[in-house]
N, C-alpha and C positions, 0 to 999 in steps of 0.2 A: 239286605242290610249291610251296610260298608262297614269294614272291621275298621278295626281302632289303627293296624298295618296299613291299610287302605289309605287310610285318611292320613297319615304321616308322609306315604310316598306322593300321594296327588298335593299334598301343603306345601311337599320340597320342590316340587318340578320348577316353580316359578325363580324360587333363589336360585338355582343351579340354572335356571335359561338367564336369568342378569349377569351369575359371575361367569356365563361362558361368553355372553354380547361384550361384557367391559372387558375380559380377557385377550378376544379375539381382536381387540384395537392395540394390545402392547401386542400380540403377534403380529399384526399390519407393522408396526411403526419399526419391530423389529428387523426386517430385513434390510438394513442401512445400519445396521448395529452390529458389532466383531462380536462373536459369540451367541449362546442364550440366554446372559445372563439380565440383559432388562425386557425379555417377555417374560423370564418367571418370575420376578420384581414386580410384574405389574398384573400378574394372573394372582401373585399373593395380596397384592391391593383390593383386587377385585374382589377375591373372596373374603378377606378379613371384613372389607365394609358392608357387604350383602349380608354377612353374619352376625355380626354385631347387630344391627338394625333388626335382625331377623329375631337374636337373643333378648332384643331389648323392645321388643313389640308391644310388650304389657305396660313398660311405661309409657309415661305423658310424653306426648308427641316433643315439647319443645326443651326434654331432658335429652332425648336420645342424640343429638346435634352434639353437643357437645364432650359425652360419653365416647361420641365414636371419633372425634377429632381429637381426643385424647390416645386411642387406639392408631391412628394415623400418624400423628404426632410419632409414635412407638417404633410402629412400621417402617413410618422416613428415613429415622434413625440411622434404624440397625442395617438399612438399602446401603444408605451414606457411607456406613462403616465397609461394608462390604465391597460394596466397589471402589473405594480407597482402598483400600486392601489389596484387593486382587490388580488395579492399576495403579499400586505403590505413590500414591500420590502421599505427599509429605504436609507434616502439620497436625496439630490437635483433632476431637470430632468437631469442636465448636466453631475453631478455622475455619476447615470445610465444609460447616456446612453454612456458614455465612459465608464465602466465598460460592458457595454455589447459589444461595439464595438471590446474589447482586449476579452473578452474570448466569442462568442457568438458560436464559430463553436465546443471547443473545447467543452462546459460545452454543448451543443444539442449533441452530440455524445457520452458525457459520461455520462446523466441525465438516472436518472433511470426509469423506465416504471413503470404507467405514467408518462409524462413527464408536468409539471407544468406551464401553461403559463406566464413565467414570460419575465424580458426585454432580457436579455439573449438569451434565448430560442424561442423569437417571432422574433427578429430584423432581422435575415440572413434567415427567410421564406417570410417575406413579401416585404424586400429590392429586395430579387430576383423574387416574383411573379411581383412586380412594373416594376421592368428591360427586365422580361419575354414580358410580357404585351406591353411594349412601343415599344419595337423589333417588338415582331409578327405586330403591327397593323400599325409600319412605312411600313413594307416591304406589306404585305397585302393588306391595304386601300389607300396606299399612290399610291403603284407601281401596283397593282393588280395582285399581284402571290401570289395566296393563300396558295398553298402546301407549295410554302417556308416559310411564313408566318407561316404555322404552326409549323414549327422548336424547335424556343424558349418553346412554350407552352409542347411539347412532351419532351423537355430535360428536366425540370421542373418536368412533372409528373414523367419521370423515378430517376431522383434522389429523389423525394418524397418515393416511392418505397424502392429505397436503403437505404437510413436512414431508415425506418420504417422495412427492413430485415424479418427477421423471429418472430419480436415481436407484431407482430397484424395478424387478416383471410389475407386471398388473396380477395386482392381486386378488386373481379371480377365486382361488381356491378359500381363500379366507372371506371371500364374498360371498360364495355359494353360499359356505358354513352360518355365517353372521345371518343371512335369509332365510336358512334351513332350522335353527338354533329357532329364532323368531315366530318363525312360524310352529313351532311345538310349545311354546309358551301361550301364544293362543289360543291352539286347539286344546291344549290340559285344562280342566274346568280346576279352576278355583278355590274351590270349596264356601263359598260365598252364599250360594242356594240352599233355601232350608228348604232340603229334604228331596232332592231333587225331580216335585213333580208341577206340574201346571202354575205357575202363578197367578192366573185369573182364574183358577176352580171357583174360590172361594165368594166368586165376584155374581152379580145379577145375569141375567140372561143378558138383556137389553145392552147393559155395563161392557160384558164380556164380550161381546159380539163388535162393539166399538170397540174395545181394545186391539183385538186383534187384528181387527180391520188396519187401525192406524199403524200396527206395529208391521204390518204384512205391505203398508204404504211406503214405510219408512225401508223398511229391506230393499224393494223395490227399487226405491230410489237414491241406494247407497248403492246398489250392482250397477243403477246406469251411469251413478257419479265417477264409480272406480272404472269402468267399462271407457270412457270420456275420456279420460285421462290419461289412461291408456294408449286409448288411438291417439290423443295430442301430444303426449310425452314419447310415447313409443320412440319413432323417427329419430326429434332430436338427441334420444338418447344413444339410438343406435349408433347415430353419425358420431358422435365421441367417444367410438369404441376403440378409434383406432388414433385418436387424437394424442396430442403430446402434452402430458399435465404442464402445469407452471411450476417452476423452481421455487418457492419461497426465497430462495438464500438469495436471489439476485434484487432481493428489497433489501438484505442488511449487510451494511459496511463492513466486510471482512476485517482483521487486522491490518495497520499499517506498520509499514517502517516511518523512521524517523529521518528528519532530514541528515540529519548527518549521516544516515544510511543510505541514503536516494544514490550517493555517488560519492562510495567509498572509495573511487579511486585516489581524489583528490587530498585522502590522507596518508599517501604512502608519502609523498616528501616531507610533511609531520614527523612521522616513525622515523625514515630518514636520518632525521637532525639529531632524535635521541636515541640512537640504538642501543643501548642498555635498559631503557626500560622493558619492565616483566610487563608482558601482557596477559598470559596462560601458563599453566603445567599439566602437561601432558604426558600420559604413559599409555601406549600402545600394545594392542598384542593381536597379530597374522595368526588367523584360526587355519595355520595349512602345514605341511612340512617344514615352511620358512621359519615356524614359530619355535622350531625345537633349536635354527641360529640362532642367539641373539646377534652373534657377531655382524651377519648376513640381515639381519632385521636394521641394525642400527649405518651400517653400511647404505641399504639402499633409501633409508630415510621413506618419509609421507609428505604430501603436499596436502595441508590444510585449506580447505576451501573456506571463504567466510561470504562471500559474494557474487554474483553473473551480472554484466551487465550486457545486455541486448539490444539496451535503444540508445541510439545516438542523431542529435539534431546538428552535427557540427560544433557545439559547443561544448556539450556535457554528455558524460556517457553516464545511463539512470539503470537502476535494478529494475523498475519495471513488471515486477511480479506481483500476481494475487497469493495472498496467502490465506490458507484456512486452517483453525484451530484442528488440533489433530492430537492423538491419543499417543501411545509407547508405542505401536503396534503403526508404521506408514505404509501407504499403499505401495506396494512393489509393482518394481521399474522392470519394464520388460528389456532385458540386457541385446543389445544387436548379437546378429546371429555369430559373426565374425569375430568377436569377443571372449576373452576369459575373466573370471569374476573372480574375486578374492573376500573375502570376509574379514574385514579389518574391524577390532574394538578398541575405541581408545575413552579411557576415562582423562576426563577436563576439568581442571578447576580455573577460573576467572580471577583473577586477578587485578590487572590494571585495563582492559578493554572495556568503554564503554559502548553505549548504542545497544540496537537490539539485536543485531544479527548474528546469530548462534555458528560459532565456528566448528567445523565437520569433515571428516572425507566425505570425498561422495563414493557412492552416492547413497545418503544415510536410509535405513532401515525400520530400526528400532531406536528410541529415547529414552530414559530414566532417568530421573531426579530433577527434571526440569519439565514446564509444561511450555508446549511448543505450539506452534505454527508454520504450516508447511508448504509449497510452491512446487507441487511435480516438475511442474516445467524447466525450470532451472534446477530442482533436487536444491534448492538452500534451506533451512529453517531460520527464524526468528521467536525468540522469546517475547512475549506480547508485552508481559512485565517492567522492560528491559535489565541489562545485563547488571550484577553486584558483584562488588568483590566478594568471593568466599562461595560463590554459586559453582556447585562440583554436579557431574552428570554423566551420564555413559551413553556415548554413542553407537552403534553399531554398523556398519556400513559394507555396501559390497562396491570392492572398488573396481572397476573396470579395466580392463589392457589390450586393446585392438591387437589384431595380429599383423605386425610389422611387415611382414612379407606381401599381404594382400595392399598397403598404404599405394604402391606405386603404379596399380592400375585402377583404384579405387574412383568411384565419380562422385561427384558432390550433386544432392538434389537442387531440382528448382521449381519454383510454383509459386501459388498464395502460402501454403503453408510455413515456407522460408522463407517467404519476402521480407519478415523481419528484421531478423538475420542478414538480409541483404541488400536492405537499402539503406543510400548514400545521399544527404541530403546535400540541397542545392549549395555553391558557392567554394567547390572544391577549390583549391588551389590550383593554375595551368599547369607548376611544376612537377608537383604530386602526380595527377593523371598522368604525364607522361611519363614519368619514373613507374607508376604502375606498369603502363603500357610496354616500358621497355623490358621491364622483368618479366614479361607476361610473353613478351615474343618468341622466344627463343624456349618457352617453356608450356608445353600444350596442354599435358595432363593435370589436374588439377593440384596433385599433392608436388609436383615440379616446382610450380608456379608456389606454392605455400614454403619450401626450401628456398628455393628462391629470394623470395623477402626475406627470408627469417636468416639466412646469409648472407646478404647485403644490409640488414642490419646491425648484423654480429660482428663484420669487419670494417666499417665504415664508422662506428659511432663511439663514444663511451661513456660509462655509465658514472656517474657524480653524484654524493651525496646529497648536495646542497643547490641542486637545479631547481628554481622554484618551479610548482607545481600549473599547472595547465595543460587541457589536452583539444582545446578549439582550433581550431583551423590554420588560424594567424600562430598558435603556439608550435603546432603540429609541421607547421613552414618555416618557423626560424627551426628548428629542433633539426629537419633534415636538411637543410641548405642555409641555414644562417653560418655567416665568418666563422671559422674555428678559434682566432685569435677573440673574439667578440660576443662568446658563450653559447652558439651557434654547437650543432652535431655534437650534443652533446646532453642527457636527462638521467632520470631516476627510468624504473622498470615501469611507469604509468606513461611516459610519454614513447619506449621500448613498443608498447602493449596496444597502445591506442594508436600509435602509424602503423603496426603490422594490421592491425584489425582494419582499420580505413582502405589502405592499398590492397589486402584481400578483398573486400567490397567492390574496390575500382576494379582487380580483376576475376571476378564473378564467383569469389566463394564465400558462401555463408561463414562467416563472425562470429566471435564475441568475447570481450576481454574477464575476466575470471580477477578478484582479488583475492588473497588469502596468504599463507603461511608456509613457508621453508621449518621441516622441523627435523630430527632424528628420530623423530616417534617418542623418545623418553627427555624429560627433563624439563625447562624455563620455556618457552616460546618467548623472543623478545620481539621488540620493536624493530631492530634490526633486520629478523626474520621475514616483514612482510614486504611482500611484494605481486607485482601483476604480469599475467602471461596470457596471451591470447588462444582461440580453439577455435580448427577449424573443424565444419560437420562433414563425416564424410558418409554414402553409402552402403549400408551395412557393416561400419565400424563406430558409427556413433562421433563425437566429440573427442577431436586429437589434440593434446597440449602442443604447441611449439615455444620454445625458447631462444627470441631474438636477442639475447643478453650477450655481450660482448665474455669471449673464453678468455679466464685468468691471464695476465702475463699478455696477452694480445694486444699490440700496440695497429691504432685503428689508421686503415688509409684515408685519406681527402676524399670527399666523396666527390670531387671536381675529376680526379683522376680517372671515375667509372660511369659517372653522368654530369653532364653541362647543359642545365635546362636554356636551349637555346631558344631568342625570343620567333616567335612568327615572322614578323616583320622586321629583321632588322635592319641597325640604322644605317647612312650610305657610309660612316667611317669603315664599317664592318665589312664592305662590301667586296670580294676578292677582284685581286687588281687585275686589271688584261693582261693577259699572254703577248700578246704580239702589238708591234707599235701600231697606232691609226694609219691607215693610208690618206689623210688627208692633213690638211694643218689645221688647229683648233679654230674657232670662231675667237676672234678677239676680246678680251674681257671689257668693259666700258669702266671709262674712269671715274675714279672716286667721284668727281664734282660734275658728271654727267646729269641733264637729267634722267627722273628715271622713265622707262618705257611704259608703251602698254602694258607690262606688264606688273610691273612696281606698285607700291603700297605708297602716297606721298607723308612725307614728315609729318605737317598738322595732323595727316588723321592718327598715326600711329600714337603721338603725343593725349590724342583726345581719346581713342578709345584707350588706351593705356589710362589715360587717368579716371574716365568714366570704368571702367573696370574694377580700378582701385575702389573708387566710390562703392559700388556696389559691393563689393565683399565686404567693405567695412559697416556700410547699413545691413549688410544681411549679419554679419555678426550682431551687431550690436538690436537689430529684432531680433535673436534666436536669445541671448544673453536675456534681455527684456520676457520672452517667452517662458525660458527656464525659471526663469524669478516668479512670477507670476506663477506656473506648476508648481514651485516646491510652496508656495504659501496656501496654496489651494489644499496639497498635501496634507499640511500639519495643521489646516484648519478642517480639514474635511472628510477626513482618510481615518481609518482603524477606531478602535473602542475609544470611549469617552477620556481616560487615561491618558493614551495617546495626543488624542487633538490637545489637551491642556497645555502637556507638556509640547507640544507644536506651538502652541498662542505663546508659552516663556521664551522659545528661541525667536519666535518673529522677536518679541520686545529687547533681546541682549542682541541681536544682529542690529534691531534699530539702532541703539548704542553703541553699535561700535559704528554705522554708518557715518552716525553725528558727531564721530570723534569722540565718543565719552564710554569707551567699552568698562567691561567689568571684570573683575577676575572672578574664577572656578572656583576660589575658596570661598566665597561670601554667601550667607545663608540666604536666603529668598526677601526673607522679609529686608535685609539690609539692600540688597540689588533694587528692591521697590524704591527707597529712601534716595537712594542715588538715581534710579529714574523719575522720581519728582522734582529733584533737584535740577538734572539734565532738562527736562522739559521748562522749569521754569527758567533756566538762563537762555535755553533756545528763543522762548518769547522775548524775555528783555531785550536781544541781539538783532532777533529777524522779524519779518514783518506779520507773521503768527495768524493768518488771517483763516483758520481752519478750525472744524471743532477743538471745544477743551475735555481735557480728560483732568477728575480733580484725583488729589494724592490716593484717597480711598478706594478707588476703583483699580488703580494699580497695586495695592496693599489686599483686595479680594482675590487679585491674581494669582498673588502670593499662596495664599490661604489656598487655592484651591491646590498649587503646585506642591505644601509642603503635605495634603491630605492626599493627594497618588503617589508619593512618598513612604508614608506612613501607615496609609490604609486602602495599597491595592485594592482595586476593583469594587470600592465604597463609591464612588463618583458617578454622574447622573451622565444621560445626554443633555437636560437643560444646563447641567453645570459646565458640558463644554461648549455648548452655544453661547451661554455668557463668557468665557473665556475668550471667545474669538471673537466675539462683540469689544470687550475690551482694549483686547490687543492690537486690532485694526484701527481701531478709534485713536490708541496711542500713537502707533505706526505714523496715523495721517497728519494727525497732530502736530508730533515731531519733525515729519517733512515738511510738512507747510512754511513751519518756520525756517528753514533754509533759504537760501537766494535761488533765485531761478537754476544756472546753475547746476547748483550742489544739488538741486530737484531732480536735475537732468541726468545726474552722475546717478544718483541716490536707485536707479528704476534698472540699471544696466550693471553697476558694481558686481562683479564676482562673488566677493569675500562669502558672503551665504551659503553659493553654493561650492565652494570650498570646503565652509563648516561642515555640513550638510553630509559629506562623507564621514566624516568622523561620528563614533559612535556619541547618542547625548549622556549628559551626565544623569 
């Protein structure tokens, strides 16, 4: 007879094999997580929902549901609080945990490895171990079918699995276990059997003999079904043993930055113009001997980083980086071996910078008080949020300092792996290469060649406030060789930053210009303060800053005095003259009014192709003129959200207007410009021969309507409403032209004036 002990430990066996199935998927999912703190998170899921269910067995089935999502509810909570807590994350419980509730699936998919227990990142493992849990142990303990029972717990661990991909071991041990756990949930009987003997005793002979037979048919052919299975699965399972999971993360759009972040270079001649603006306050403190100087601390000052940029098309230098949401805690940077590291902290408060990109030494560590996103590759971060005033935070960073004595026999890599870094895209300037090539001669080693530019740019050039901003190719050629009298060899630290970085490309070292901050460590950070500096990569020293900036008081030479990009081909004036007289006497020159020879061009043709010449440029202007007109109306009828094309159909109709002589002014409300283009349309007809569709007042006055409703109530307006808009405005358009003289028709299709407008922003 089973004692009343008996029967309690063979009732538990089954809860304790669900909450070690749902347990042993927050320990899968764990190994992509800093700490233990969301596998015991999600082992207290498990078993809080196995119990519950387990405590509430006597009730009605469709009470317990709710009972225990009340318990859950409880559970989530108090996770939420705790890992706020322990990752200082700022804000109420109810903040957080509606902030975790809107991004929780998307910031665990995009977090970077490890991934940081925070509320975000805890909420959607242990809400679903809790859900997992209460499933398995309804269907299980309640119903007693186990295998089904085991369902939830096994979808659980395999999606544990999936998120965790290819970025932790294979986790066999917790496989074994999750199979081993399983299979003793099986083998434990139940307690479901009354009385554990024969179920067919009680049955006929005849009864009983079929019974068994069938039940002895079905065993039979559940060993050959699993046996089957086996030999078919086996193989293919084998073969993916060694296989490479899928990443999840590379289905969900990481953070971006913001345009104005793509290519922060282009706001240093901004800063520039207003050097007193506050952008930050910063206070620094050098965790080394240096810190017990302040004198010596504030002496050698920090270079705040805020930017890398890596890629350049000739036109634009871009940041370029993946960023992935990331905890206090960042993945450290393995420092080159030739290197010394420094532990720099500095707390930041924001001020006047906007954008998202979070200003830092590198190369940053640790975060707090800001939730970040992070870019190994460059070491930058970005606030995904972006930046406010009154946003304070603590950086932490280990700043790196090659050893100066190893620089001058140092080599720079090359491969795929730097090709980035190293390529120079098509349409270099002739003069540039050769100025590369000339500094490159006389300079074999790579850090030579990197001094090199970086002092002929220092003595050659100087640096200006108020140089507008550009660093393409054409800007990058007047900068080094345009007239000195004519704003020529002369920029801000972006065009300094972005010709050293080009000319190292040209001569074969890896790149890349850096934006960010001149600061003392303590005090304002202004506008003043930012600027750009390029870095070259060396081997086994990592990323060298250079500073092509012209020294205080350094008054700059002509850069004609140390290069004269001489042409290929020059012309015969240039030609040096002979040394010694001809020994013969020259050929006679033939007279003005000769004719000409063999080998002469006669008058008529030169006149005809000359004017046939002329012709053709001016037809080809005036198709390219006729072209452009024709794109921009295509444009603003056809192009971006409904919003958009509307206000495209208004400026076809006020360029109409001015075509026809009847422009409008910027201050007149829409419905009045309608009133004035009825007007204009009907003395056009009186005037001209008008022989085109009519467009009546109302249809111009719908125009209106639609124009002052994307006005008023962005993002309310249809795509039919801007198809009728551009129904309208064409109609008008045609109308209006019609009615001109041939002519004015002719002018009407080539006129400029549009696209003139066209650059300027609309009202």
């Amino acid at each position: 007879m089973v004692t009343r002990a008996g029967r309690l430990v063979r009732a538990a066996v089954l809860p304790l094999v669900l909450i070690g199935l749902t347990a042993l998927a927050g320990v899968a999912l764990g190994r992509v997580y800093a700490g233990g703190l969301l596998a015991w998170l999600v082992v207290g899921a498990a078993a809080g929902s196995v119990l519950v269910s387990v405590a509430a067995r006597r009730l009605p089935s469709w009470l317990v549901a709710p009972v225990s999502i009340a318990a859950m509810a409880g559970w989530t909570l108090w996770s939420l609080r705790l890992a706020a807590t322990r990752a200082e994350v700022p804000g109420g419980l109810l903040e957080v945990t509606a902030d975790a509730a809107r991004n929780g699936i998307p910031r665990l998919l995009t977090a970077m490895i490890p991934v940081e227990p925070t509320p975000d990142t805890v909420l959607v493992p242990v809400v679903a171990a809790w859900l997992a849990g209460l499933a398995g142990a309804e269907v299980a303990v309640r119903t007693g079918r186990v295998l089904l029972g085991y369902l939830p717990a096994a979808g659980l661990y395999a999606a544990a699995l999936y998120v965790v991909g290819p970025n932790a071991a294979p986790a066999v041990g917790a496989t074994v276990a999750f199979v081993a756990v399983a299979a003793l949930g099986l083998a434990a009987p139940t307690g479901t059997a009354t009385g554990g003997g024969d179920p067919t005793a009680d049955l006929a002979p005849r009864v009983r003999a079929a019974v068994r037979l069938r039940l002895a048919a079905s065993a039979a052919l559940g060993v050959a079904l699993v046996v089957g299975l086996v030999a078919l699965l086996g193989p293919v399972v084998a073969k993916q043993v060694d296989g490479r999971p899928v990443d999840p993360r590379r289905y969900v759009e990481p953070p971006q930055v913001q345009t104005l972040d793509e290519n922060p270079l282009i706001r240093i001649s901004g800063w520039a113009l207003h050097p007193e603006q506050k952008l930050l306050d910063v206070s620094t403190e050098r965790l080394s001997a240096e810190a017990a100087d302040p004198a010596a601390q504030t002496a050698r000052g920090v270079r705040i980083r805020l930017a890398v940029l890596s890629d350049y098309d000739g036109v634009t230098w871009r940041v370029g980086a993946t960023y992935r949401n990331a905890g206090r805690i960042l993945p450290a940077a393995t420092a080159p071996r030739d290197s010394t590291v420094q532990t720099v902290r500095q707390q930041i408060s924001v001020a006047e910078l906007s954008g998202r990109l979070l200003p830092a030494v590198a190369t940053p560590q640790e975060v707090s008080g800001a939730r970040v996103a992070y870019d190994p590759a460059s070491g930058t971060l970005i606030r995904p949020e972006g930046l406010t005033p009154g946003l304070r935070y603590t950086v932490t960073s280990a700043e790196e300092h090659p050893d100066s004595n190893l620089l001058a026999t140092a080599n720079v890599p090359a491969g795929d792996e730097v090709a980035r870094v190293l390529r120079v895209a098509d349409g270099v300037p002739d003069p540039m290469r050769r100025l590369a090539a000339q500094l490159a001669e006389e300079n074999g080693a790579p850090f030579a060649r990197a001094s090199a530019i970086e002092q002929f740019l220092a003595e050659h050039y100087r640096v200006v406030a108020d140089a507008p901003s550009g660093h393409a190719y054409p800007n990058l050629g007047f900068f080094l060789f345009g007239p000195r009298n004519g704003g020529g060899q002369e920029g801000t630290s972006e065009q300094f930053a972005a010709a050293f970085a080009v000319l190292g490309r040209l001569s074969g070292l890896p790149t890349r210009v850096v934006v960010g901050f001149r600061s003392s460590g303590q005090g304002p950070v202004l506008a003043g303060d930012a600027y750009a500096w390029p870095e070259v990569l060396f081997d086994g020293l990592g990323w060298v800053s250079f500073d092509p900036l012209p020294r205080p008081d350094n008054e700059p030479r002509p850069v004609e005095e140390d290069f004269r990009p001489t042409p290929e081909d020059p012309p015969p004036s240039e030609a040096p003259a002979p040394t010694a007289e001809p020994s013969a006497s020259p050929e006679p020159v033939a007279a003005a009014d000769a004719p000409p020879g063999r080998d002469g061009v006669p008058t008529p043709v030169l006149v005809a192709g000359g004017s046939g010449g002329l012709l053709l440029v001016v037809g080809a202007l005036l198709l390219t003129l006729m072209a452009m007109r024709r794109s921009l109306t295509r444009s603003r009828l056809g192009r971006g959200d409904p919003g958009q094309r509307i206000a495209g159909a208004w400026r076809e109709v006020t360029d109409a207007l001015r075509l026809a002589g009847r422009p409008v002014g910027d201050d007149l409300a829409a419905t009045e410009v309608a009133g004035h283009a009825r007007q204009a349309l009907a003395d056009a007809r009186a005037d001209g021969p008008g022989d085109g569709d009519t467009v009546d007042g109302p249809a111009v006055d719908e125009l209106a309507t639609l124009l002052n409703q994307v006005g008023f109530a962005p993002g309310a307006t249809t795509p039919e409403q801007a198809a009728r808009a551009a129904e309208v405005a064409s109609a008008y358009v045609d109308t209006l032209r019609s009615a001109r003289p041939w002519w004015g028709r002719l002018l009407w299709s080539i006129h400029p004036s549009p696209l003139r407008r066209a650059r300027q922003s609309p009202r």
